[in-house]
N, C-alpha and C positions, 0 to 999 in steps of 0.2 A: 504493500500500500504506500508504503515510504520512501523516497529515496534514499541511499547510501549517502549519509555523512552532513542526513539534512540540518543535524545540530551543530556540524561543525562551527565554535567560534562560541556555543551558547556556554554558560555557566551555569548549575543550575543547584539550587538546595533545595534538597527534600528534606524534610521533618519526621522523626522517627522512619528511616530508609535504611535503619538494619536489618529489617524483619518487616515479612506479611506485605501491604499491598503497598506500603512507602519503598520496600528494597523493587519489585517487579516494578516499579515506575523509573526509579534511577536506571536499573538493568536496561532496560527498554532506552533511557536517553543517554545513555552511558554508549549500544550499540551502535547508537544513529550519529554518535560523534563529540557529544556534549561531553564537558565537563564536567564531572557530575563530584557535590559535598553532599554528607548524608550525616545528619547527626541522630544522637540518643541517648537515651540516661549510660545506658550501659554500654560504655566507649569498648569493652574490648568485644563486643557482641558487632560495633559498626566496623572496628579494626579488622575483625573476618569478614563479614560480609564485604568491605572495600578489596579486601584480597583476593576473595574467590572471583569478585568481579571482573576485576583487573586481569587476572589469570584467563576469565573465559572471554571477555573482549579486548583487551588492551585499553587503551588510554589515562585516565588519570582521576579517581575515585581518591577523595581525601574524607579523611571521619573525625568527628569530633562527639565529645561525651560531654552533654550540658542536660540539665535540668530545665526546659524552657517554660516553668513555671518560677525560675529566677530571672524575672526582667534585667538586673544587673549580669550576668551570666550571657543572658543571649543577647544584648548588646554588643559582651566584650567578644564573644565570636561570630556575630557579625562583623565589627570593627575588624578584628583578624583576616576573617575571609576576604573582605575587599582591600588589604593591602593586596592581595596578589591579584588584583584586577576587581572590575564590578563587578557583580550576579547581573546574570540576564534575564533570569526565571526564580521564581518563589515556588514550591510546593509544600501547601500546610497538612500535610498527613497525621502525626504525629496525635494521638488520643488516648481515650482510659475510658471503658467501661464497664458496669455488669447489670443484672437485672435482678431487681428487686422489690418487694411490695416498699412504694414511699412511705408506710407511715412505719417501717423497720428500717429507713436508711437515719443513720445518723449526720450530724454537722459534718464529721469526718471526710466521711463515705463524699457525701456532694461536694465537697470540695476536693477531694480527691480526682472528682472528674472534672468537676468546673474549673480546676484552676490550670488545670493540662488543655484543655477544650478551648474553653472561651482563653482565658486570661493567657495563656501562654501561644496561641494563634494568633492575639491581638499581639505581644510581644512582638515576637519577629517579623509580622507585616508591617509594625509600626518601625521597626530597627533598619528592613529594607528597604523600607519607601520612602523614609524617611531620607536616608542617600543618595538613592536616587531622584528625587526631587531639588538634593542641593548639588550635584553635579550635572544637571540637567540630560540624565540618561532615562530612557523610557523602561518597560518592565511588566512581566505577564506574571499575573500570582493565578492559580489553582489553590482553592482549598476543598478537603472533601470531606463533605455532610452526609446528614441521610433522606432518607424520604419523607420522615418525620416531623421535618421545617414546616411540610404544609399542612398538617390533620395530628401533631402532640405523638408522645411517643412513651403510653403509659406504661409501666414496670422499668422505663428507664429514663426516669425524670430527669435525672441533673444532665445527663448526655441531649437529652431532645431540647433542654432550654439552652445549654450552653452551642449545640448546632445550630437551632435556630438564631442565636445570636453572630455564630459566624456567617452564617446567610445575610443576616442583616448588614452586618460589616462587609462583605464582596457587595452588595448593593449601592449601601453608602458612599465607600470609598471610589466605586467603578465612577460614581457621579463626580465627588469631590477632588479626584487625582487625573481623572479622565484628562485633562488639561497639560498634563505631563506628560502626554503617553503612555500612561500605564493603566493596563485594562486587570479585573478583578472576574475570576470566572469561577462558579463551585462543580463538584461533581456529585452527587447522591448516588452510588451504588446501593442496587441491591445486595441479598448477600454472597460475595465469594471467600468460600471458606478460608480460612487461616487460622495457625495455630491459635495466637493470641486471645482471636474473635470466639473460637471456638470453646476455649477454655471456661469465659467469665459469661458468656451470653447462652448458651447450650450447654451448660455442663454435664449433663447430665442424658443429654441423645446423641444420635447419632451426627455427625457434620451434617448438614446440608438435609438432613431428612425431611426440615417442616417445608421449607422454600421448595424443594423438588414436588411438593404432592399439594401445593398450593398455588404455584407459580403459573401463571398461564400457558409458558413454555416449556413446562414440567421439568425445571432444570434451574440449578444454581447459575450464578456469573464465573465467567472467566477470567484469568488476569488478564490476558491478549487483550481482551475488550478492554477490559479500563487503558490499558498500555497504550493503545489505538486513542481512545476518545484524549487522553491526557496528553498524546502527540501532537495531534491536532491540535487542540486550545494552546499547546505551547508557539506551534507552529507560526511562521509567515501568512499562512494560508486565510487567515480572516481577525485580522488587525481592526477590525469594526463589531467583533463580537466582544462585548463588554455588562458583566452585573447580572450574568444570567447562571441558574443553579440548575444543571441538566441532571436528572432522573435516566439511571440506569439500570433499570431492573426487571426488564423483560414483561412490565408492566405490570408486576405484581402490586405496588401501591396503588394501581387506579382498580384493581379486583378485589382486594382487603383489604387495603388501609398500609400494608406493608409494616405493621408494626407488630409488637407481643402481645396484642388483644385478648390472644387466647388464652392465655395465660392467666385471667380471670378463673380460670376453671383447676387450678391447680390447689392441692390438698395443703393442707401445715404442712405433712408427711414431706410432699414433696418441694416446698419450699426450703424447708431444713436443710434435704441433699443439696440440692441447689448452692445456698448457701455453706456449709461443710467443703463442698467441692472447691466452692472459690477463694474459702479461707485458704485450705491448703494448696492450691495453687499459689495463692498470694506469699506464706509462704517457704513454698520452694524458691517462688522469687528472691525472694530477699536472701537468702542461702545462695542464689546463685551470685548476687552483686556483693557477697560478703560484706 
C-alpha cells in the first residue's frame, strides 16, 4: 500500500512503543524509513524492543524510560530528543487500564488511569507542540482513544472520561495550532488483542472471545490495520485532515455500543476473579520493574 522509504526524513515518538499496539506502530514506521523514539516506564522492556527492531529492519530506534505522568520528566526528554533534530510526528499511545464496578474503584485506582491517560497525553503534546510552535516547524500528533468518547464506557470509568478528554484535546488543539501547521488526529480501535489489554480488561476469558461472537465481522482487529490507518494520518497524503477521531472497529460500536455493557450481568463471584486476577498481575508487575 506504501511506498518504500515513504518516512524517510520523518522522526517520530511513540508513547508506551515497547509493547502491544505503540511497538506494531513504531515497527511499521521504523520499516517505511522513519526515525523512530519509543519511550516507557520500563526502559529496559523499550531497550529490547529498540533492538529486536533495529535487528529486523535497520535504521535507528532510540528508547527512553520516563514516567509521562511526571510533566517534569517528559519535558526533560522531550528537551533531549530534539537536540538531535525536531520530531516530525507525535504518537500518544501510551495508557492504563482495567475494569471494574465504579463504586469498588478507589481514588487510587482512577488516578492511576487518569493520570497516565489524560494528564500525561496532555504532557507530551503540550512539550511537542509547544517546540514546534517556537521554531516555526509544522507537526502531525495521533493519539489513540476508544469508541467510548461517543456513548460512556461503563465498568471502565476513569479510562472513558480520561479518552474522552483526549478527544477533546485533538479537537481543540487541531483548531487552536491549526495555524502552525500542525494537524491533531485520534484513532479508536476496536479490540486487537494484546498482552497488556488482555490481562486487566479480560482477565478472566479467552483473548478476543467477546469481540469475535459480537462483532459484525465476527473477528477481532488486526495490527496491519491500525499500522495502515496510522500510516496514513502520518503520511503527506492528506495535510487537510485535521480534529477528527476515526473509529476502527469493524463497526462493532455502531451494533452494541462497543463497550463492557455486559458486564452488568456479572456475579460478586465473578467480579472477585476478575479482580484477584489483576491484582496479581499488577503484581508481577512490579517484580518485574524491581
Amino acid at each position: 500500500m506504501f511506498k518504500d522509504g515513504i518516512f524517510k526524513g520523518k522522526r517520530i515518538l511513540v508513547t508506551g512503543g515497547g509493547t502491544g499496539l505503540g511497538r506494531g506502530m513504531a515497527e511499521r514506521f521504523l520499516s517505511l524509513g522513519a526515525e523512530v523514539i519509543i519511550c516507557g516506564r520500563r526502559k529496559s522492556v523499550c531497550d529490547e524492543a529498540a533492538a529486536e527492531m533495529m535487528a529486523a529492519h535497520g535504521g535507528k530506534v532510540t528508547a527512553y524510560g520516563v514516567d509521562i505522568r511526571d510533566a517534569a520528566a517528559v519535558d526533560a526528554m522531550v528537551e533531549d530528543i530534539f537536540k538531535g533534530g525536531p520530531l516530525t510526528d507525535l504518537v500518544n499511545n501510551a495508557a492504563g487500564n482495567f475494569i471494574s464496578r465504579t463504586e469498588d474503584l478507589s481514588p487510587r485506582g482512577f488516578d492511576a488511569v487518569a493520570n497516565i491517560v489524560m494528564h500525561g497525553t496532555f504532557y507530551v503534546t503540550h512539550a511537542v507542540g509547544k517546540r514546534w510552535i517556537a521554531s516555526g516547524k509544522p507537526g502531525s500528533v495521533i493519539s489513540i482513544v476508544v469508541t467510548w468518547v461517543h456513548n460512556g464506557g461503563p465498568y471502565v470509568v476513569p479510562s472513558a472520561m480520561s479518552k474522552s478528554a483526549v478527544h477533546t484535546m485533538t479537537k481543540s488543539l487541531a483548531i487552536e495550532w491549526g495555524r502552525y501547521g500542525i494537524r491533531l488526529n485520534a484513532i479508536a480501535p476496536g479490540e486487537i488483542p494484546t498482552e497488556g489489554m488482555n490481562k486487566r480488561l479480560t482477565p478472566t476469558e479467552q483473548p478476543g472471545a467477546r469481540t469475535a461472537k459480537r462483532n459484525p465481522m465476527g473477528r477481532t482487529g488486526r495490527m496491519e490495520e491500525l499500522q495502515n490507518l496510522a500510516t496514513f494520518l502520518l503520511s503527506d497524503g492528506c495535510p487537510w485532515l485535521s480534529g477528527e477521531t476515526i473509529a476502527m472497529d469493524g463497526a462493532q460500536a455502531l451494533a452494541t455500543g462497543g463497550n463492557y455493557y455486559e458486564l452488568r450481568e456479572w456475579t460478586d463471584e465473578q467480579w472477585t476473579a476478575a479482580r484477584d486476577a489483576i491484582k496479581a498481575q499488577n503484581e508481577r508487575d512490579r517484580a518485574q520493574r524491581g
